[in-house]
Every structure is written in C-alpha cells, then in structure tokens.
mmCIF file of the C-alpha atoms, coordinates in Angstrom:
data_MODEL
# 
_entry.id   MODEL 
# 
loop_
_atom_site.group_PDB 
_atom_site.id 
_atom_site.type_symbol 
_atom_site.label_atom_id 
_atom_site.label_alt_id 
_atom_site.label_comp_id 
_atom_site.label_asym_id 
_atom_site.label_entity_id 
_atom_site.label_seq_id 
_atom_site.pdbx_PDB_ins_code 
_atom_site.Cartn_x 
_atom_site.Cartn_y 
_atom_site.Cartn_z 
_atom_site.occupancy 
_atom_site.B_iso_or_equiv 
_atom_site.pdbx_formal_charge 
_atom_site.auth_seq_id 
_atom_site.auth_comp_id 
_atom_site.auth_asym_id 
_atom_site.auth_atom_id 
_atom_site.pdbx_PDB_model_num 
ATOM 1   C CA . UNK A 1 1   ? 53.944 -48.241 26.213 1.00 0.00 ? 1   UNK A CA 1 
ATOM 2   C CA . UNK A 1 2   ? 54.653 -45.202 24.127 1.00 0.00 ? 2   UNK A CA 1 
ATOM 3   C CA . UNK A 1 3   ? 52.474 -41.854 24.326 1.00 0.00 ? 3   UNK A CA 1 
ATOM 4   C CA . UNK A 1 4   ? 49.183 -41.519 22.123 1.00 0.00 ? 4   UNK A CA 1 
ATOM 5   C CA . UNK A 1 5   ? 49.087 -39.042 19.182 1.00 0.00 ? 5   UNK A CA 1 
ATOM 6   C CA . UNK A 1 6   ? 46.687 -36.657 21.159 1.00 0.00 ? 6   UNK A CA 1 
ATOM 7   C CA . UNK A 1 7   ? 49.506 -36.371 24.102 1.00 0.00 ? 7   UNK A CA 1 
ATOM 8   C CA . UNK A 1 8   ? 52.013 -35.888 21.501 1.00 0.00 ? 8   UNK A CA 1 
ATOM 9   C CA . UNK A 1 9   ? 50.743 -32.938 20.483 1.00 0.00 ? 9   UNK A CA 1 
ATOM 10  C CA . UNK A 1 10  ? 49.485 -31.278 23.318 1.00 0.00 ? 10  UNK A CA 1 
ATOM 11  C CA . UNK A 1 11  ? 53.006 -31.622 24.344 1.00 0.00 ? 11  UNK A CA 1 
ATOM 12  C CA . UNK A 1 12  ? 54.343 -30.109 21.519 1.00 0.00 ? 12  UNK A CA 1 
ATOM 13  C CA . UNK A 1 13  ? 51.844 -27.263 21.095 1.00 0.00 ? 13  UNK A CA 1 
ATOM 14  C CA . UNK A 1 14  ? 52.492 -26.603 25.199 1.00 0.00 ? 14  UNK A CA 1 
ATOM 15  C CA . UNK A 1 15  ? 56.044 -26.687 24.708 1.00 0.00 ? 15  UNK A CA 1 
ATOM 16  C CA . UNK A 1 16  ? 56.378 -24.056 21.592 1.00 0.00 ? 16  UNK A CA 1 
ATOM 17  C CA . UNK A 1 17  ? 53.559 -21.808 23.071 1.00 0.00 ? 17  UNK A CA 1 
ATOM 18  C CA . UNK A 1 18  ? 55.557 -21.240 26.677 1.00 0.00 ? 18  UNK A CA 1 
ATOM 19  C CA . UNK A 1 19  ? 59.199 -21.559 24.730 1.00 0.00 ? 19  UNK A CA 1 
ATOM 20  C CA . UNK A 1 20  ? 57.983 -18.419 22.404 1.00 0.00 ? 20  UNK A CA 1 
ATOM 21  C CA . UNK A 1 21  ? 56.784 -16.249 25.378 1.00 0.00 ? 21  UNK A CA 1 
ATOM 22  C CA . UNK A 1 22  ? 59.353 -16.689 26.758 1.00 0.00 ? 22  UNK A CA 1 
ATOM 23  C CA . UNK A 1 23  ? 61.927 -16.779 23.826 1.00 0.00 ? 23  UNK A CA 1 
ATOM 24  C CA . UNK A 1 24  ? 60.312 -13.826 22.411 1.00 0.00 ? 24  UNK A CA 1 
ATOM 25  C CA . UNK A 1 25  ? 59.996 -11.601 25.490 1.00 0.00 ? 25  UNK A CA 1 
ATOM 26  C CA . UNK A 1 26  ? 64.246 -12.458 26.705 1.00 0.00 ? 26  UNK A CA 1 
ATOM 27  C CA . UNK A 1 27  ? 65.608 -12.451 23.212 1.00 0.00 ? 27  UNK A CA 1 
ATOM 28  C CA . UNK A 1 28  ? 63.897 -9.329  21.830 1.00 0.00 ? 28  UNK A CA 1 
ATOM 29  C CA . UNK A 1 29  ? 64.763 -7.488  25.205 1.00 0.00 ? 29  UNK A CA 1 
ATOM 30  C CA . UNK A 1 30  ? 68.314 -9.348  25.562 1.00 0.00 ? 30  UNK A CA 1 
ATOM 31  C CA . UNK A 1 31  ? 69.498 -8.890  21.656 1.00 0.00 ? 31  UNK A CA 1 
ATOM 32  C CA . UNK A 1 32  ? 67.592 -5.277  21.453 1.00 0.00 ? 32  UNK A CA 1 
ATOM 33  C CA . UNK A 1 33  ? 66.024 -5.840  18.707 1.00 0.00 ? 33  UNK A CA 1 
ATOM 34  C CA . UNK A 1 34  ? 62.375 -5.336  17.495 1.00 0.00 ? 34  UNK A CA 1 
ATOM 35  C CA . UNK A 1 35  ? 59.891 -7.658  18.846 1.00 0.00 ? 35  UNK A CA 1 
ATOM 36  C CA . UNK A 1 36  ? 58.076 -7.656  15.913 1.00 0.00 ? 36  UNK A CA 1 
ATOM 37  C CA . UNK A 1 37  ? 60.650 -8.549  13.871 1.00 0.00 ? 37  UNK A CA 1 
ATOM 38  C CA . UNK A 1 38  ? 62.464 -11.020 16.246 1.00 0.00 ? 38  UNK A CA 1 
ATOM 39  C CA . UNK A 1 39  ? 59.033 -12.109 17.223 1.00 0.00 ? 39  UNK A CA 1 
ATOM 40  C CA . UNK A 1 40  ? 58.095 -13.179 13.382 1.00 0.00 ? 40  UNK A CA 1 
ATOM 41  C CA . UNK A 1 41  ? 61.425 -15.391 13.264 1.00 0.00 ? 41  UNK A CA 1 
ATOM 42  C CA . UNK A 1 42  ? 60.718 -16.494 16.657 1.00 0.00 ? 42  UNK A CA 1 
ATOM 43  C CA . UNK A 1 43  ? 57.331 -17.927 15.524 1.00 0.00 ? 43  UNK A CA 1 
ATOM 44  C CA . UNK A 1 44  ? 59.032 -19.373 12.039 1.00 0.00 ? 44  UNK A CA 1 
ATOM 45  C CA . UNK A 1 45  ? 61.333 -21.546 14.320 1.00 0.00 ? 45  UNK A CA 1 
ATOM 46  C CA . UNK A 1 46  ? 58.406 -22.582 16.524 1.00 0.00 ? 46  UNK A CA 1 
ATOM 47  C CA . UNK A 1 47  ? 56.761 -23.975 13.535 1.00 0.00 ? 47  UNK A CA 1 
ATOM 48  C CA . UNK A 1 48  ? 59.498 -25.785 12.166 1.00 0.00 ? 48  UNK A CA 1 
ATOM 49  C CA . UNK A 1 49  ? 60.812 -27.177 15.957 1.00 0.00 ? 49  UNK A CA 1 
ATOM 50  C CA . UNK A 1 50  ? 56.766 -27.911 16.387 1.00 0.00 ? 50  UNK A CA 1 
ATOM 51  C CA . UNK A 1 51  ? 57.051 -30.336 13.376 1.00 0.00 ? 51  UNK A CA 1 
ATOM 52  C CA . UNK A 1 52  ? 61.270 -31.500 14.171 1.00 0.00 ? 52  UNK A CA 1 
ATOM 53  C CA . UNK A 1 53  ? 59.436 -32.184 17.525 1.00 0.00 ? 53  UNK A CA 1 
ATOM 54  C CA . UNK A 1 54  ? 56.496 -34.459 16.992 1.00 0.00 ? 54  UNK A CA 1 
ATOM 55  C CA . UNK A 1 55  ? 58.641 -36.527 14.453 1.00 0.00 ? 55  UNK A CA 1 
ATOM 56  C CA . UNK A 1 56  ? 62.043 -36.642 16.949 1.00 0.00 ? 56  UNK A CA 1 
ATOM 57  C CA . UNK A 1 57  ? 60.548 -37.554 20.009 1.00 0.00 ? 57  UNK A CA 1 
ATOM 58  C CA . UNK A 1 58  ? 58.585 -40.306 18.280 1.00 0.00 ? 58  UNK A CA 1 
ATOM 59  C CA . UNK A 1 59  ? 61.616 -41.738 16.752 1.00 0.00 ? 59  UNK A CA 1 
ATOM 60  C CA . UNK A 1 60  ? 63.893 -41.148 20.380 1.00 0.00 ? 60  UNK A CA 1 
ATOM 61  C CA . UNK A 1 61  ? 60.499 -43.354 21.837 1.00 0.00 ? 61  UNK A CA 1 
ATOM 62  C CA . UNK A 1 62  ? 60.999 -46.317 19.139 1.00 0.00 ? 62  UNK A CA 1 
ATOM 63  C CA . UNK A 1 63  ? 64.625 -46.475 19.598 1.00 0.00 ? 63  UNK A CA 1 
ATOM 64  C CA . UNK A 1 64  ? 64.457 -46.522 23.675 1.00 0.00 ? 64  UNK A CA 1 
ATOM 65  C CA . UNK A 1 65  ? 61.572 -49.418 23.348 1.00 0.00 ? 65  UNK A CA 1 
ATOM 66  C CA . UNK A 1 66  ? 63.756 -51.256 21.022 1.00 0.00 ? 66  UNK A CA 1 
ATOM 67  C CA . UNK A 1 67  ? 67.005 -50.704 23.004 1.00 0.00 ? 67  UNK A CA 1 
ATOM 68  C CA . UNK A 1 68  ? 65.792 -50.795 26.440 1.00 0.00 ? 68  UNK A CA 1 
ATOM 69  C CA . UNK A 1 69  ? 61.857 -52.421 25.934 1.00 0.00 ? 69  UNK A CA 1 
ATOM 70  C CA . UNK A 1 70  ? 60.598 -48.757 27.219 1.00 0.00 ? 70  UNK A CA 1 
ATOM 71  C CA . UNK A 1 71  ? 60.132 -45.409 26.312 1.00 0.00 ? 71  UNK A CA 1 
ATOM 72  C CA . UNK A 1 72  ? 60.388 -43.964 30.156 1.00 0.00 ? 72  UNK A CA 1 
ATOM 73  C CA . UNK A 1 73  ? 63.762 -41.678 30.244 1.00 0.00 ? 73  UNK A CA 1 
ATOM 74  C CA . UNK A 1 74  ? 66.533 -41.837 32.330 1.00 0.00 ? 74  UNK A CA 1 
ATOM 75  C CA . UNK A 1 75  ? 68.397 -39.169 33.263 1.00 0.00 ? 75  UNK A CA 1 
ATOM 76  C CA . UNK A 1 76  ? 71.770 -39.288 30.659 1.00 0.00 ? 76  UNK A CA 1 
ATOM 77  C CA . UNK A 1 77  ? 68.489 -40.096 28.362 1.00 0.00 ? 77  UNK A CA 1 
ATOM 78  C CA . UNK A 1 78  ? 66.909 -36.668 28.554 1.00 0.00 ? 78  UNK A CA 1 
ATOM 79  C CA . UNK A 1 79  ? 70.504 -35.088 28.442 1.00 0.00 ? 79  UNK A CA 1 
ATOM 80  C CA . UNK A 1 80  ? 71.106 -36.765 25.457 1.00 0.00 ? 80  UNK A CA 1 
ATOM 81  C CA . UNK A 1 81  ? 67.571 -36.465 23.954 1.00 0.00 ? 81  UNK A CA 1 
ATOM 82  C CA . UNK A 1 82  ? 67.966 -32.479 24.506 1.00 0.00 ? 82  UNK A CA 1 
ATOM 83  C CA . UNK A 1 83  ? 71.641 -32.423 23.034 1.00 0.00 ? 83  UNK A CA 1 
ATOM 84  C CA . UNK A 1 84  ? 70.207 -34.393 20.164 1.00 0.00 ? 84  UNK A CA 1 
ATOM 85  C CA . UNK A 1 85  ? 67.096 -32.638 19.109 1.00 0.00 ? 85  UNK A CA 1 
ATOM 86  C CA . UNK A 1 86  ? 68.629 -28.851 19.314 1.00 0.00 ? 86  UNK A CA 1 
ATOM 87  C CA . UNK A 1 87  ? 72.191 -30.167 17.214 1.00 0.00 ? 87  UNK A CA 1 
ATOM 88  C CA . UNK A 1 88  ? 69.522 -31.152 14.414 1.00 0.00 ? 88  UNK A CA 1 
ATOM 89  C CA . UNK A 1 89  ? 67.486 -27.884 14.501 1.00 0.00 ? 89  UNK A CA 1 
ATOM 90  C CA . UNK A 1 90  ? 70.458 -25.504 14.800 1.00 0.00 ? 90  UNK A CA 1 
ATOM 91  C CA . UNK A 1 91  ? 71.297 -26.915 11.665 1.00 0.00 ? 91  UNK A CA 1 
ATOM 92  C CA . UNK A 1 92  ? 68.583 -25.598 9.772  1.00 0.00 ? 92  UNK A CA 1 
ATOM 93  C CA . UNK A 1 93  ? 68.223 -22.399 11.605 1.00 0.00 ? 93  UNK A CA 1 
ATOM 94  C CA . UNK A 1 94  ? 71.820 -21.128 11.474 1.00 0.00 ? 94  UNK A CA 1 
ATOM 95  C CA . UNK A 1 95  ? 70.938 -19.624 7.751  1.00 0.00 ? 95  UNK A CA 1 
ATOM 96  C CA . UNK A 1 96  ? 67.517 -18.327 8.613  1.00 0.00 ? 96  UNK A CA 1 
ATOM 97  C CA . UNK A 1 97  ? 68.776 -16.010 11.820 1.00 0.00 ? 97  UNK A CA 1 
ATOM 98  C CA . UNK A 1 98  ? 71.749 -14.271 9.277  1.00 0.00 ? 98  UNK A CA 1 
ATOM 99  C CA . UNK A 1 99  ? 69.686 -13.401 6.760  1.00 0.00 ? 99  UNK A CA 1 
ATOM 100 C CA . UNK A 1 100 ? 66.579 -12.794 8.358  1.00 0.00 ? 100 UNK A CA 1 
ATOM 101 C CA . UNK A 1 101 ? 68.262 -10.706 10.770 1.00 0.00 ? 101 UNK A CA 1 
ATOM 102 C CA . UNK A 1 102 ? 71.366 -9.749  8.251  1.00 0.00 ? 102 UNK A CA 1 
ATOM 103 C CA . UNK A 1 103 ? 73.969 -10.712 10.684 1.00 0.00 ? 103 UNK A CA 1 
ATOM 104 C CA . UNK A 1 104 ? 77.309 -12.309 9.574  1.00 0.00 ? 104 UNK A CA 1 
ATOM 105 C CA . UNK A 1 105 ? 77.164 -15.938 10.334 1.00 0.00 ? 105 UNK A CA 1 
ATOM 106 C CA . UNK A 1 106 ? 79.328 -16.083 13.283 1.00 0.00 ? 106 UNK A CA 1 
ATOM 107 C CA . UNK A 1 107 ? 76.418 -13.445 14.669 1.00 0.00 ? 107 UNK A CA 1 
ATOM 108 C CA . UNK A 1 108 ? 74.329 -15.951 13.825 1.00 0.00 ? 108 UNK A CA 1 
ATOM 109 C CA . UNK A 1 109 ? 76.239 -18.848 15.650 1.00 0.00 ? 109 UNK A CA 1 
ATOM 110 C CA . UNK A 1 110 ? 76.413 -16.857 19.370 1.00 0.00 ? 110 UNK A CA 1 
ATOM 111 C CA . UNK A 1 111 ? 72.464 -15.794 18.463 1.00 0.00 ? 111 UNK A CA 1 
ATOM 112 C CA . UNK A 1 112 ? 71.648 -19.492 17.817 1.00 0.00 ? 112 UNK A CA 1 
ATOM 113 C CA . UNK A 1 113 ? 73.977 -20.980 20.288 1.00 0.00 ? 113 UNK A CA 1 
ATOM 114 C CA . UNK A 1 114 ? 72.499 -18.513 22.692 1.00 0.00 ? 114 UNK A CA 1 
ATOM 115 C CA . UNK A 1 115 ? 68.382 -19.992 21.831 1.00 0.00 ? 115 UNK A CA 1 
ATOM 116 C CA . UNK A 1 116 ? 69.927 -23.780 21.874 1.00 0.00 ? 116 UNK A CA 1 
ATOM 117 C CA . UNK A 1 117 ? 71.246 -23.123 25.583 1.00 0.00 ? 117 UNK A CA 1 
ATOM 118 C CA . UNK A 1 118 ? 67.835 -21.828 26.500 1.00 0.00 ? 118 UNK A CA 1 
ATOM 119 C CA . UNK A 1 119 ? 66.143 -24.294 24.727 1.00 0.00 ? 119 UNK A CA 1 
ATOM 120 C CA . UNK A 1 120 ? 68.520 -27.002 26.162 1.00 0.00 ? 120 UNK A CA 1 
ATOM 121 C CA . UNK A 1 121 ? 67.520 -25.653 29.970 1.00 0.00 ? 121 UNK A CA 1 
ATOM 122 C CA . UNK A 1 122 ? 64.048 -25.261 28.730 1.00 0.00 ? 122 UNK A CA 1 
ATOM 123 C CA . UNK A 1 123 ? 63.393 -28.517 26.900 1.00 0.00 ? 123 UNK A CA 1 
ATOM 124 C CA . UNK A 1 124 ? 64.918 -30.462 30.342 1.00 0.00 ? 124 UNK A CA 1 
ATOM 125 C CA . UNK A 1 125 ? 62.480 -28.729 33.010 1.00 0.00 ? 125 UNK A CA 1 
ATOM 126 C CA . UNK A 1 126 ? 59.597 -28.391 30.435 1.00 0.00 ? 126 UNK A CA 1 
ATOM 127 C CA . UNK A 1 127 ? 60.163 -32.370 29.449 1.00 0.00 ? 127 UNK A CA 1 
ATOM 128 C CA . UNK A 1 128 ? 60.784 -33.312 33.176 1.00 0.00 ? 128 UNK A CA 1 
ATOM 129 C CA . UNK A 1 129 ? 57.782 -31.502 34.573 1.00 0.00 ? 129 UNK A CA 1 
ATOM 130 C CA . UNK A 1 130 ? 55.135 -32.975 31.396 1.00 0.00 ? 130 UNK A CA 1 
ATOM 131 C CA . UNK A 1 131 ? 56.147 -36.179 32.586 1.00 0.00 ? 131 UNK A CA 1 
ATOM 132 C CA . UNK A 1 132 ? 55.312 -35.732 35.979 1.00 0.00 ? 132 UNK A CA 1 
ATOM 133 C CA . UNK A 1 133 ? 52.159 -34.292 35.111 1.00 0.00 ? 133 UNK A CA 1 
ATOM 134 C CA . UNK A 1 134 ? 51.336 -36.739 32.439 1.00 0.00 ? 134 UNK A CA 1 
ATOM 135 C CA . UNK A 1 135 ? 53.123 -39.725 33.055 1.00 0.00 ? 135 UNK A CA 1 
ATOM 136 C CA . UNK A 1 136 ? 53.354 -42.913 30.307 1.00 0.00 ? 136 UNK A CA 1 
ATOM 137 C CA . UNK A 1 137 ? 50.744 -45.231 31.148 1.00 0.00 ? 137 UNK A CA 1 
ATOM 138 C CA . UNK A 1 138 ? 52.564 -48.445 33.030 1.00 0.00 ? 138 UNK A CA 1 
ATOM 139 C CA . UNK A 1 139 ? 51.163 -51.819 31.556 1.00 0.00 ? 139 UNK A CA 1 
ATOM 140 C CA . UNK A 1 140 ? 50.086 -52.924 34.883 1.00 0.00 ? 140 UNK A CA 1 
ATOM 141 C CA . UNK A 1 141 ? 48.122 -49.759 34.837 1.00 0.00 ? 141 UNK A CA 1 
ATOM 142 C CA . UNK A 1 142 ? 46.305 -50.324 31.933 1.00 0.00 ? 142 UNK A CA 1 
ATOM 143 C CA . UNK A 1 143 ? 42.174 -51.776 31.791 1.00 0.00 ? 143 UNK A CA 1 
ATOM 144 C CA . UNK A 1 144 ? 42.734 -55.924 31.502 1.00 0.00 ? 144 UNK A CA 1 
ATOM 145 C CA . UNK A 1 145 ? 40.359 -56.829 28.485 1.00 0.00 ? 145 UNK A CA 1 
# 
C-alpha cells in the first residue's frame, strides 16, 4: 500500500516549511550572513527539494514494493533513502550557493555539505516521526468491499 497524493504533499509542504525555519534561522545566524539574502536562497532550494521530494520518495516507494512487496522502511532503508535524496540535490545546488552567495566553490562545498548534514539529521527524525503520526495504511486495515 503506498501513500495517497494528498499525504504526499502534506508531507512535503510540512517538511520544507519546518526545514526553512529552521534552516533559515541556524544558517543565517551560523554563516553570518543576511537573512534576507540567505533567506531568499533558502526558499529557492525549498522549492526545488519540494518538487526533488514528491517525485523521489514516490520512486524510493515503487522500488521498495517491487523489491520487497512494501513501501514500509526499515531502518538501513531510511539511511539510505536520506543519503540518496540529499547526493541528488547537492548536485544541483552546489552552483546556485557560489554564485548566489559569490563564494569560491569549495565555500560552496563546506556551505552545502554543512545544509546536507542538517538535512540528513532532519529528513531522518522529520521522516521517522510523519510515519508515526501518519502511518501507511496496512491491507488488513483497509474497508473489505
């Protein structure tokens, strides 16, 4: 049983609302650098993880079902899952942070490595406690008919 397209996004839109207050408020603070302007590239990334999000997770669903005959995660499968989705955003954001913040590229690196360990830390408790909260609907639980 996979998730509908309604809890797909209010996951999504849940997780990049909390990740950019939080995000925002550390790296602004952290990097000293103006929340406005750290905030703006802040809410570029959201945007593009929201969309890297709802298409990744639905594609890490179909190939657990077709591998193990469900989408429920394992441990090593959320590891794996978080390793996965921030290797394939930090490879479009890596350009965007040196020149939107005109850093040299290995600035760019620690400042990106830097949001992919928070994200990796994040993504793991936010995933772990969504699922708790709204679990995937169990066969046996669903209406017979």
């Amino acid at each position: 049983m996979m998730r509908s397209k309604a809890d797909r996004i209010r996951h999504t839109v849940g997780f990049e609302l909390l990740g950019l207050v939080l995000l925002t408020g550390l790296g602004g603070w952290l990097l000293e650098l103006d929340m406005g302007h750290f905030g703006a590239l802040a809410v570029l990334f959201s945007l593009l993880a929201m969309v890297w999000n709802y298409y990744y997770n639905r594609l890490f669903d179909l190939w657990l079902i077709r591998r193990r005959g469900t989408c429920i995660k394992r441990q090593r499968d959320r590891v794996f899952h978080a390793l996965l989705f921030e290797g394939g955003l930090l490879l479009v954001t890596l350009p965007i942070i040196a020149w939107w913040l005109q850093v040299s590229p290995w600035q760019a690196l620690a400042m990106d490595v830097a949001m992919v360990v928070f994200y990796l830390v994040f993504a793991y408790l936010y995933n772990l406690a969504y699922d708790r909260l709204f679990p995937v609907p169990h066969p046996a639980a669903l209406p017979q008919g």
